[in-house]
C-alpha positions in Angstrom: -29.4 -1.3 4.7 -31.9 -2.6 1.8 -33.7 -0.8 -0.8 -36.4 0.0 1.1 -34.9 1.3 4.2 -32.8 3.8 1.5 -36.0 4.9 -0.3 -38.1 5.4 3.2 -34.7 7.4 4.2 -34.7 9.4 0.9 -38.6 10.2 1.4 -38.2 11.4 5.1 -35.4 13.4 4.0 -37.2 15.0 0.9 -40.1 15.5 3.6 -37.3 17.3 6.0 -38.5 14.1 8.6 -35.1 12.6 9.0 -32.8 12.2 11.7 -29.6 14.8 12.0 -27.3 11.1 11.1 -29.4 10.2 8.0 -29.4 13.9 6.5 -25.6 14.0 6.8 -25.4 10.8 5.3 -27.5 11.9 2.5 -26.1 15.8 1.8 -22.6 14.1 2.1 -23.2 11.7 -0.5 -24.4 14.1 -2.5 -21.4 16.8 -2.1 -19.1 13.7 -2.8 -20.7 13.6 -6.1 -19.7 17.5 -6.9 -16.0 16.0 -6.7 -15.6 13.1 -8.7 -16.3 15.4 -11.9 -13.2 13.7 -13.5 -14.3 9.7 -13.4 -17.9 10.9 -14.8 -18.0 12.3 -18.7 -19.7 15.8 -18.7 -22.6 13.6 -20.7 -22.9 10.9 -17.7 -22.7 13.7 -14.8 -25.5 15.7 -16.4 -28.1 12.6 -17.4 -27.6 11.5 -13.6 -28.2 14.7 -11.6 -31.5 15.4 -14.2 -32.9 11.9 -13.0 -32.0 12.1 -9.7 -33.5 15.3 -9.4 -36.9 14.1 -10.8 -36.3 10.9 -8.7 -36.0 12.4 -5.3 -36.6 16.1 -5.6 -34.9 19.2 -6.6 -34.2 20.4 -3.5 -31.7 17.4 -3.1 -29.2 19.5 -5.6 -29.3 23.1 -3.8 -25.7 23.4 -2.1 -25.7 21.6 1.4 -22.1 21.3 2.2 -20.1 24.4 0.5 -16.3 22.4 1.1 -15.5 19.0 -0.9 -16.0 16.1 1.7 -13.4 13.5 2.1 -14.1 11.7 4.8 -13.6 7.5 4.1 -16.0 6.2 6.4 -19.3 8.1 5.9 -18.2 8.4 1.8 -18.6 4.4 2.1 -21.9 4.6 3.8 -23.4 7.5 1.1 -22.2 5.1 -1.6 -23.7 2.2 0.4 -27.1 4.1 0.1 -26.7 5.5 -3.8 -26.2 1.6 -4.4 -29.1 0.5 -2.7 -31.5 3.8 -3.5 -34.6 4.1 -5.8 -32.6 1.0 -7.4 -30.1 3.5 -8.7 -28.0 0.7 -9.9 -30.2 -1.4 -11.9 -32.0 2.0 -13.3 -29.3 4.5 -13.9 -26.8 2.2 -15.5 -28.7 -0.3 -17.1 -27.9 -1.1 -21.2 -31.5 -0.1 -21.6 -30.9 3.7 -19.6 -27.5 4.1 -20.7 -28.1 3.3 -24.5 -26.6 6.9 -25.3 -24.2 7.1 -22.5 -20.4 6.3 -23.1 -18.6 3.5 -21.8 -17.9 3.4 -18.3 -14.3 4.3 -17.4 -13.9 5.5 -20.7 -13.2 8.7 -19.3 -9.8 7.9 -17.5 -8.7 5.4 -20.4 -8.9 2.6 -18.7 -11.4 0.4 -21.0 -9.5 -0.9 -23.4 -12.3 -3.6 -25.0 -15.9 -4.0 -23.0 -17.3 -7.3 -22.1 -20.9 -8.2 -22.6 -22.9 -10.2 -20.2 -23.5 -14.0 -20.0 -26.6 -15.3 -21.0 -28.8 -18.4 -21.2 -27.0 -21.1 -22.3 -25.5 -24.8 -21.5 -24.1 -28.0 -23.1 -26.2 -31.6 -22.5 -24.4 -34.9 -22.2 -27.2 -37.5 -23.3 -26.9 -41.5 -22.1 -24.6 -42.4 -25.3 -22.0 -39.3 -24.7 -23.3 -37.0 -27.4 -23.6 -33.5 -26.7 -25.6 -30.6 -27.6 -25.1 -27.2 -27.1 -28.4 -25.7 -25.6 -27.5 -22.1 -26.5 -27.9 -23.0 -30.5 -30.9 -25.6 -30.5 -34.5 -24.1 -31.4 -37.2 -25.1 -29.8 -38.4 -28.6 -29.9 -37.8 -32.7 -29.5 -34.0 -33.2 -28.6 -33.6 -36.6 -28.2 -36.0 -39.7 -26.7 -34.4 -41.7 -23.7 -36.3 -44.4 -21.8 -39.8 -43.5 -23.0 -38.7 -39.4 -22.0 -39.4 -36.7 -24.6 -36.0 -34.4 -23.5 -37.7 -30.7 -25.0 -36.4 -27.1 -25.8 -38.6 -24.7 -25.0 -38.1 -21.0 -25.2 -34.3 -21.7 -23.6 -35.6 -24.4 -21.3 -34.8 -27.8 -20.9 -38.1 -30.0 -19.9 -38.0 -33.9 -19.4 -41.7 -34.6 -20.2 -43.3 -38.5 -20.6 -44.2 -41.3 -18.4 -41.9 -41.2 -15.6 -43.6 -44.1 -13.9 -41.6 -47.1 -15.7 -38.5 -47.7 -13.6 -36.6 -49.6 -15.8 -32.7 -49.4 -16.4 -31.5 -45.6 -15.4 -30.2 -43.3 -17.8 -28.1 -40.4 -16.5 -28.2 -36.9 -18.5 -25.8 -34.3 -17.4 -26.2 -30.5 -18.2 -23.5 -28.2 -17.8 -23.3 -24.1 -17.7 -19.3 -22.9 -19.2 -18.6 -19.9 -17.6 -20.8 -16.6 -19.2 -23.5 -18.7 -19.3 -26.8 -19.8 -17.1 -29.2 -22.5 -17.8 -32.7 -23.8 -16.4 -34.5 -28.0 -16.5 -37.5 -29.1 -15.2 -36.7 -33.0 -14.5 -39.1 -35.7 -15.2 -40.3 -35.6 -11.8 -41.5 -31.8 -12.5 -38.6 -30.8 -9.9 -37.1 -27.1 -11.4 -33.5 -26.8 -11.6 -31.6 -23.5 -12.1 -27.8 -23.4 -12.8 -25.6 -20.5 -12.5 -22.4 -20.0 -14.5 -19.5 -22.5 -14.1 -22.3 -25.3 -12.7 -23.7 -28.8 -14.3 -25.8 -31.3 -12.7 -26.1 -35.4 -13.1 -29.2 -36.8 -13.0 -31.3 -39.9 -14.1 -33.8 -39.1 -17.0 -36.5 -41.4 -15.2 -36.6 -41.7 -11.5 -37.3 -44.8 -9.6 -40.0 -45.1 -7.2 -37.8 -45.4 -4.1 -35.7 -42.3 -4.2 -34.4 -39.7 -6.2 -30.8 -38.4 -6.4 -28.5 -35.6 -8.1 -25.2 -34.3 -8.7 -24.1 -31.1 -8.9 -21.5 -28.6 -8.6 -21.0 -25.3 -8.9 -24.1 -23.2 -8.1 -27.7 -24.7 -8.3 -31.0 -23.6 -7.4 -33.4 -26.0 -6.9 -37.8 -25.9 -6.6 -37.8 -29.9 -5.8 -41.1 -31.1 -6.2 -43.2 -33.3 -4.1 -43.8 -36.8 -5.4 -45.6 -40.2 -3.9 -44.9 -43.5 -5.0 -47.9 -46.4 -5.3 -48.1 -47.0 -1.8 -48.9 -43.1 -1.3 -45.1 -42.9 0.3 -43.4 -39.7 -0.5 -40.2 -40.1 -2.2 -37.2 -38.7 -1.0 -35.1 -36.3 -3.0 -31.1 -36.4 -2.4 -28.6 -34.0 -3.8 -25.0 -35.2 -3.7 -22.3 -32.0 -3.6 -19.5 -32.3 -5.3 -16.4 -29.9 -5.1 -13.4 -30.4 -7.1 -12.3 -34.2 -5.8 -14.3 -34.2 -2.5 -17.6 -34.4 -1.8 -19.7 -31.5 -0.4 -21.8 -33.5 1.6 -25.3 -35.1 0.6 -28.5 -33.1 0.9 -31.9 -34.9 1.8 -34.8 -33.5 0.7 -38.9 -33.7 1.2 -40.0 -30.9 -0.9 -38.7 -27.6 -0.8 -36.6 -24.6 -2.2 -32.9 -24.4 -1.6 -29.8 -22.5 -3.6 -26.4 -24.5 -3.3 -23.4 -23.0 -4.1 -21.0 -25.1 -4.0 -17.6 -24.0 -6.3 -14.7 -25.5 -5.5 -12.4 -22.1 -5.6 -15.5 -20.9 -3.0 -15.3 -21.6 0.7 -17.2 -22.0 2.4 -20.0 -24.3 0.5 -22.8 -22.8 1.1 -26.3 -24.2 1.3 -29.3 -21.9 2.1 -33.0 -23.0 2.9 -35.9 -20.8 1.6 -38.7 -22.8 2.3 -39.6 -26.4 3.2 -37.0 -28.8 4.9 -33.1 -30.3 4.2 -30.8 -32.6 6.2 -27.2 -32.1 5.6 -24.9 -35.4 6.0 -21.1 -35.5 5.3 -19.1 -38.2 7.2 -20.2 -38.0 10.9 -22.1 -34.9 10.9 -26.2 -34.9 10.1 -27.7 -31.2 10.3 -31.6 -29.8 10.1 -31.9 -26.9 8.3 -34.8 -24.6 8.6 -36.0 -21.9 6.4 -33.9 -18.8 6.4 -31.3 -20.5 7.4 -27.7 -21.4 5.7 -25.7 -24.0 6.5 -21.6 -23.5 5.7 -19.0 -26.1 5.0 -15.2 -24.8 6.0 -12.3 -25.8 4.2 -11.3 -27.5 7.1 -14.6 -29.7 7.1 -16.0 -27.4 9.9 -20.1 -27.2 9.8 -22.0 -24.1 11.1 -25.6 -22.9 10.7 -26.0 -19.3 10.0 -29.5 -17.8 10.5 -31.1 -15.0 9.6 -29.5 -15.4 6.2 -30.5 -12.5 3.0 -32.1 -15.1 1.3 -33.0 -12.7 -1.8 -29.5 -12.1 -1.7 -28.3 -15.5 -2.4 -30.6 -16.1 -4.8 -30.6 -12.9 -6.9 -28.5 -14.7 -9.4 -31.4 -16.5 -11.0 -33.3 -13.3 -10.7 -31.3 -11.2 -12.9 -29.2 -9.6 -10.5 -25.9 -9.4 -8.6 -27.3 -8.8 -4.8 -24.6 -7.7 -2.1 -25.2 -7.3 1.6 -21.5 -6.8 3.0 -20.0 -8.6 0.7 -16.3 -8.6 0.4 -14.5 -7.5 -2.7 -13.1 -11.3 -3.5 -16.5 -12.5 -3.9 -17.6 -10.1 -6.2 -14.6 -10.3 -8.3 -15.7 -14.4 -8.1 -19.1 -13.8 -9.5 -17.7 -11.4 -12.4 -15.0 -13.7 -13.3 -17.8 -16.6 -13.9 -20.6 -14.4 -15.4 -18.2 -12.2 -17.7 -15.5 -14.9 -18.7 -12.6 -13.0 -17.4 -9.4 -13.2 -15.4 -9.2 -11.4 -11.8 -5.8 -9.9 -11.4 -5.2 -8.2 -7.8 -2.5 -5.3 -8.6 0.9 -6.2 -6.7 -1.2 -8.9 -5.2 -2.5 -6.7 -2.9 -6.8 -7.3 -2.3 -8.6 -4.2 -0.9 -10.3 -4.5 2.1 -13.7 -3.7 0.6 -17.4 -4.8 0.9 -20.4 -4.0 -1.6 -24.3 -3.2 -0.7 -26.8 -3.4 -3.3 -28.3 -4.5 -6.6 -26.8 -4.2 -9.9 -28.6 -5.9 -12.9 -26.4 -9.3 -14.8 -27.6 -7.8 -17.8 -25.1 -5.0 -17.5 -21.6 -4.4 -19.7 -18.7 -5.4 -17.3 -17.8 -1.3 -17.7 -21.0 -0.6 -16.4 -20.9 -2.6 -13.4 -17.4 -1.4 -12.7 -18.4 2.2 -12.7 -20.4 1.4 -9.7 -18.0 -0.4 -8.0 -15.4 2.3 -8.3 -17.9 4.6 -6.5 -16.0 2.8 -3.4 -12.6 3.9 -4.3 -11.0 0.9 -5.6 -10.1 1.0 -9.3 -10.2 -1.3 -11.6 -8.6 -1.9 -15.4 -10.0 -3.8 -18.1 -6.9 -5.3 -20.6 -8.7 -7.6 -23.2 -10.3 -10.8 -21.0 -8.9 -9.5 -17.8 -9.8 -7.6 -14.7 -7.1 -6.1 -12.7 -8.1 -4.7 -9.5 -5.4 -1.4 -9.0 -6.3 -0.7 -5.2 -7.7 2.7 -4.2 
């Protein structure tokens, strides 16, 4: 279910137009709220039922269900739809709504220290092995390799000059630690966007045959179409690295594509939005169209998946963690990269859980937690780590 199948269903059930299943869903949902008075703060309860009821209607808070509901199943589905609904999520517990709210989980004790978001940020390797840390240059002329201006502007990194002199190739690198997220525009006007825990290699000047890259981690790339003398189009080629093997090799004719490609993530995951890729590693050579993903197993096993969420796997560079059945290990993934934490699993013991929905990346870690609790697991903050106490 997305955001706007919720909000039709929330309308037609305002309206009294929806089916018997969606207005059970709904009133179910909303008696579960009536008992979960003591992981809400009388302060938090009372802020969310006044918005929800100018939200969605005041007839959504008379009594529907007079006994306390407790069934798993269905629970999962209403929080499925609070998650996705009116963009409850990014609205009701965003730093900007909850300015006067307490910290989430404060309630039951179990925030010991919050954790702020990530935010934009990355470390440049130049040609001679100096380093400069993006997050604490102002704007302006970084360096000048092979005739490149390498710029600052307003928290981007732009290679600007004449690209056309091939010369002898300098390689930059930029990297993204953990908590932080970074975005280039390379001096062939391709746009690069790197998520936490990410860097990419690549020259400083291009040569008029091809162009290549090397990345890891996640990357999102708007490659840009370029022509060399002859009015030949010049190919574009990403080579994936993860941890000591290689990802595979990407080629490229112009197009828009998100990588992600961690090497603690399986499978590598490549997904087309628009334009064309070819995906090579060792024997195997495989189109991708748009909407489509194609998946690297650990085992080396290749498989295209179609139909793909493509907002979802690209919601990162948006601002937003995006879930569409996703299990519980992959969240805990992205929060351990974005937050700069530890991800303990309680008795070693992962829930069998999945998410739906948006939350915003600007969010505290308490505040995306209290979300995620809404599911029944539980989770404990202890200084710079997570643990994950089961339902």
């Amino acid at each position: 279910m997305n955001e706007e199948q919720a909000r039709d269903i929330l309308e037609r059930y305002k309206n009294g137009n929806c089916t018997s299943e969606e207005k059970e869903i709904v009133e179910r949902w909303l008696s579960s709220l009536e008992g979960k008075s003591n992981e809400w703060t009388p302060k938090e309860r009372e802020q969310f039922q006044q918005k929800l009821r100018a939200g969605i209607d005041s007839r959504i808070n008379e009594p529907q269900i007079k006994k306390p509901f407790r069934g798993k199943l269905i629970f999962r589905a209403a929080v499925a739809l609070l998650i996705v609904t009116l963009g409850l999520v990014a609205y009701y517990f965003s730093p900007r709504q909850a300015e006067n709210m307490q910290p989430a989980l404060a309630e039951t004790g179990t925030v010991v220290n919050d954790i702020e978001p990530g935010n934009n940020g990355a470390i440049l390797t130049l040609a001679n092995g100096e380093k400069l840390v993006l997050d604490s240059t102002g704007n302006g002329t970084l360096a000048v390799q092979s005739n490149i201006n390498i710029l600052n502007i307003d928290g981007q990194l732009i290679y600007e000059g004449d690209a056309s002199d091939a010369g002898a190739t300098t390689y930059n690198t930029v990297s993204t630690p953990r908590a932080r997220q970074f975005r280039l525009q390379l001096s062939d006007g391709t746009k690069v966007w790197l998520n936490a825990g990410s860097y990419i290699k690549y020259p400083v000047k291009f040569g008029t045959e091809d162009r290549r890259v090397e990345i890891s981690g996640e990357v999102f790339f708007e490659v840009a179409t370029v022509s060399n003398t002859n009015g030949k189009k010049i190919p574009f080629w990403v080579d994936i690295i993860t941890g000591q093997a290689s990802g595979g090799v990407i080629e490229v004719t112009g197009t828009q594509f998100n990588v992600n490609a961690y090497s603690d993530d399986i499978p590598l995951k490549t997904t087309l939005l628009e334009g064309g890729i070819r995906y090579s590693n060792g024997n195997i050579s495989q189109t991708v169209l748009p909407g489509e993903q194609i998946q690297l197993s650990q085992e080396g096993a290749v498989r295209i998946v179609k139909d793909v969420n493509t907002d979802a796997e690209v919601a990162w560079k948006n601002g937003y963690f995006t879930y569409d059945k996703t299990d519980i290990q992959v969240v805990m993934k992205q929060l351990e990269r974005w937050y700069d934490i530890e991800i303990e699993y309680k008795n070693g013991k992962i829930p069998n859980e999945k998410y739906w929905g948006d939350i915003e990346r600007n969010s505290t870690l308490s505040e995306v937690l209290k979300i995620l609790e809404l599911s029944g697991v539980k989770f404990k903050i202890d200084g710079k780590k997570l643990i994950v106490t089961g339902s």
